[in-house]
C-alpha positions as CSV (number, residue, x, y, z in Angstrom):
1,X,-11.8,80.9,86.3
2,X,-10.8,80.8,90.2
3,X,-7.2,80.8,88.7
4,X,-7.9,84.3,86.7
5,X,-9.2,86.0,89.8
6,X,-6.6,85.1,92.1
7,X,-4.1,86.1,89.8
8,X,-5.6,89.7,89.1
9,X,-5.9,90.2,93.0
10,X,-2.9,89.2,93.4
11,X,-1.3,91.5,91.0
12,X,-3.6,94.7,91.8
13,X,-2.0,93.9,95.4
14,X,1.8,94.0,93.9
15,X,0.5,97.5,91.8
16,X,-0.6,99.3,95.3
17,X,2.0,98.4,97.5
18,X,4.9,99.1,94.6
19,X,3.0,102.4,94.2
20,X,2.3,103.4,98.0
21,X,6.4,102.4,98.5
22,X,7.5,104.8,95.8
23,X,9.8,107.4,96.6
24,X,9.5,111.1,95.7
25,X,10.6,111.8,92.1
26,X,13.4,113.7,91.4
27,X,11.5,117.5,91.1
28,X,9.7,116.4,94.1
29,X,12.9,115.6,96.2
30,X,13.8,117.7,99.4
31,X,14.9,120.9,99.2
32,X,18.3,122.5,99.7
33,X,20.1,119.3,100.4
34,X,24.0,120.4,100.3
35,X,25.8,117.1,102.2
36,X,23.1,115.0,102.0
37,X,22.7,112.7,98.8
38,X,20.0,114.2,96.3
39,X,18.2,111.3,96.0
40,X,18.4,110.3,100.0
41,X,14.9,108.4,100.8
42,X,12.7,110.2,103.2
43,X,12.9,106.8,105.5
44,X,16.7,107.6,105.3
45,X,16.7,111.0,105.6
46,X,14.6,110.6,108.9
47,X,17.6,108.3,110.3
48,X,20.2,110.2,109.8
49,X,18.2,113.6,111.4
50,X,17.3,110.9,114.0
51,X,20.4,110.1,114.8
52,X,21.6,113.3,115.1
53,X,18.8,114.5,117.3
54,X,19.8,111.8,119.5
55,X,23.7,112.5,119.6
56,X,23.4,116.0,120.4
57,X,20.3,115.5,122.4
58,X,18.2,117.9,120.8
59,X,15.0,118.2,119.1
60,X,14.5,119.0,114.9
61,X,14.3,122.8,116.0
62,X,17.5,123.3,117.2
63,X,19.1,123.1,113.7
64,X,15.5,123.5,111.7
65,X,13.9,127.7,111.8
66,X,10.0,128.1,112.1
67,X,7.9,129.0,108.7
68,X,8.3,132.5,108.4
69,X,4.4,132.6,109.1
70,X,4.3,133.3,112.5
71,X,0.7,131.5,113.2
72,X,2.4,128.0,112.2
73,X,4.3,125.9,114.4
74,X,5.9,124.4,111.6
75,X,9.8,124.1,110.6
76,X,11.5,125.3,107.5
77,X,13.6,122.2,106.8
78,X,15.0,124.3,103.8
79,X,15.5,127.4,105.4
80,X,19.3,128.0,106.5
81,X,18.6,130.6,108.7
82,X,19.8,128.7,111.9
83,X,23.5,129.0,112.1
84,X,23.2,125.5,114.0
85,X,22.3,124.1,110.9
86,X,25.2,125.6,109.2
87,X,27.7,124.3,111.3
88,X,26.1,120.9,111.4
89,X,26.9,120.3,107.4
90,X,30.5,121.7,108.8
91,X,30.9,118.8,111.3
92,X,28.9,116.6,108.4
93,X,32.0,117.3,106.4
94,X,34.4,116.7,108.8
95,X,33.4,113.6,110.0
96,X,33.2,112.1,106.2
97,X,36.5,113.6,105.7
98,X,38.2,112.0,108.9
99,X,36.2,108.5,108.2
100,X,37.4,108.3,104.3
101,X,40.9,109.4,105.1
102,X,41.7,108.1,108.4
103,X,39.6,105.3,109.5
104,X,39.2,103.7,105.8
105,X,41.1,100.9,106.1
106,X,39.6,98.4,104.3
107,X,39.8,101.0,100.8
108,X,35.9,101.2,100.9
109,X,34.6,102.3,97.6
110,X,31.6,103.5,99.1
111,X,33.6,106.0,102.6
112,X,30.5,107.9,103.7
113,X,29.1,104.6,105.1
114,X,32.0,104.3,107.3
115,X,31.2,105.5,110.9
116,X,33.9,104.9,113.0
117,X,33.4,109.0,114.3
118,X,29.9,110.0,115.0
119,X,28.5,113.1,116.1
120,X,28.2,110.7,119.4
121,X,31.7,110.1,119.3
122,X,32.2,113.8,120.4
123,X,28.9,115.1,121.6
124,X,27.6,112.1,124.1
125,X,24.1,113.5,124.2
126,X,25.1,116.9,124.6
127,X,24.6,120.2,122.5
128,X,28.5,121.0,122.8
129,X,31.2,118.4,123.6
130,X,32.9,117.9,126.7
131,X,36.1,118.5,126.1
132,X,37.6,115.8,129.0
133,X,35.7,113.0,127.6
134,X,36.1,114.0,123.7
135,X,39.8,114.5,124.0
136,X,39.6,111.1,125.5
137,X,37.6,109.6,122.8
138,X,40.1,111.4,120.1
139,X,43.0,110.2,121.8
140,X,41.6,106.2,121.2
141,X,40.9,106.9,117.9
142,X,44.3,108.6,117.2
143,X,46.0,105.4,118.9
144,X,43.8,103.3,116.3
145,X,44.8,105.5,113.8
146,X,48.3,105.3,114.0
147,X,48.3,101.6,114.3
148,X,47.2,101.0,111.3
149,X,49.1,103.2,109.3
150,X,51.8,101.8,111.3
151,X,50.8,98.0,109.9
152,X,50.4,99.5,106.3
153,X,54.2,100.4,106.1
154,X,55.6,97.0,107.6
């Protein structure tokens, strides 16, 4: 009997945690995601915001607009009203492209998880880049670069 019990409490415990860890369903997901996987968790989503937020040193509004209800203090993560978040998907895009075509060298399968540029790589905390200690930056990488594609044809 004391066998029975501990094996339903045990198993109601594994049915509440699998359903307070589930992730929004597909029609539930975030809204005007256009870089950004579709089916991005929320827990990743918030590191890759943070992350950003961090690089540029800048808080969610900069990119994000206020509701169009005036009385809220709330953003419009959908909205696309900012044109800071438009040219964050631009660099978004960038970056992937120059990591999966440049700085791939291992062939990855999976090249948006390499991060060898960063909005940090540029930015340094900063809303625009310095252009001294970016050209810098570049200027490492493009040595890097150029190594590698040296080693490739020997």
């Amino acid at each position: 009997m004391k066998k029975w019990q501990i094996s339903i409490a045990l198993l109601a415990i594994i049915c509440i945690t699998m359903g307070a860890t589930t992730t929004k369903a597909p029609d539930e997901g975030f809204k005007n995601l256009q870089i950004l996987p579709k089916d991005i968790s929320e827990k990743e989503l918030h590191n890759v915001m943070r992350e950003y937020s961090l690089s540029l040193g800048v808080r969610c509004g900069f990119c994000h607009a206020r509701v169009a209800d005036s009385t809220k203090k709330e953003l419009d993560f959908a909205s696309d009203a900012k044109d800071e978040k438009k040219i964050a998907r631009h660099m978004m895009q960038m970056t992937a492209y120059l990591n999966s075509n440049y700085f791939n060298f291992n062939n990855s399968t999976k090249p948006d998880t390499i991060h060898m540029i960063m909005c940090y790589t540029c930015h340094r905390g900063t809303q625009q880049p310095d252009g001294k200690s970016s050209r810098a930056q570049l200027d490492t990488l493009m040595m890097k670069m150029q190594q590698q594609m040296h080693k490739k044809q020997q």
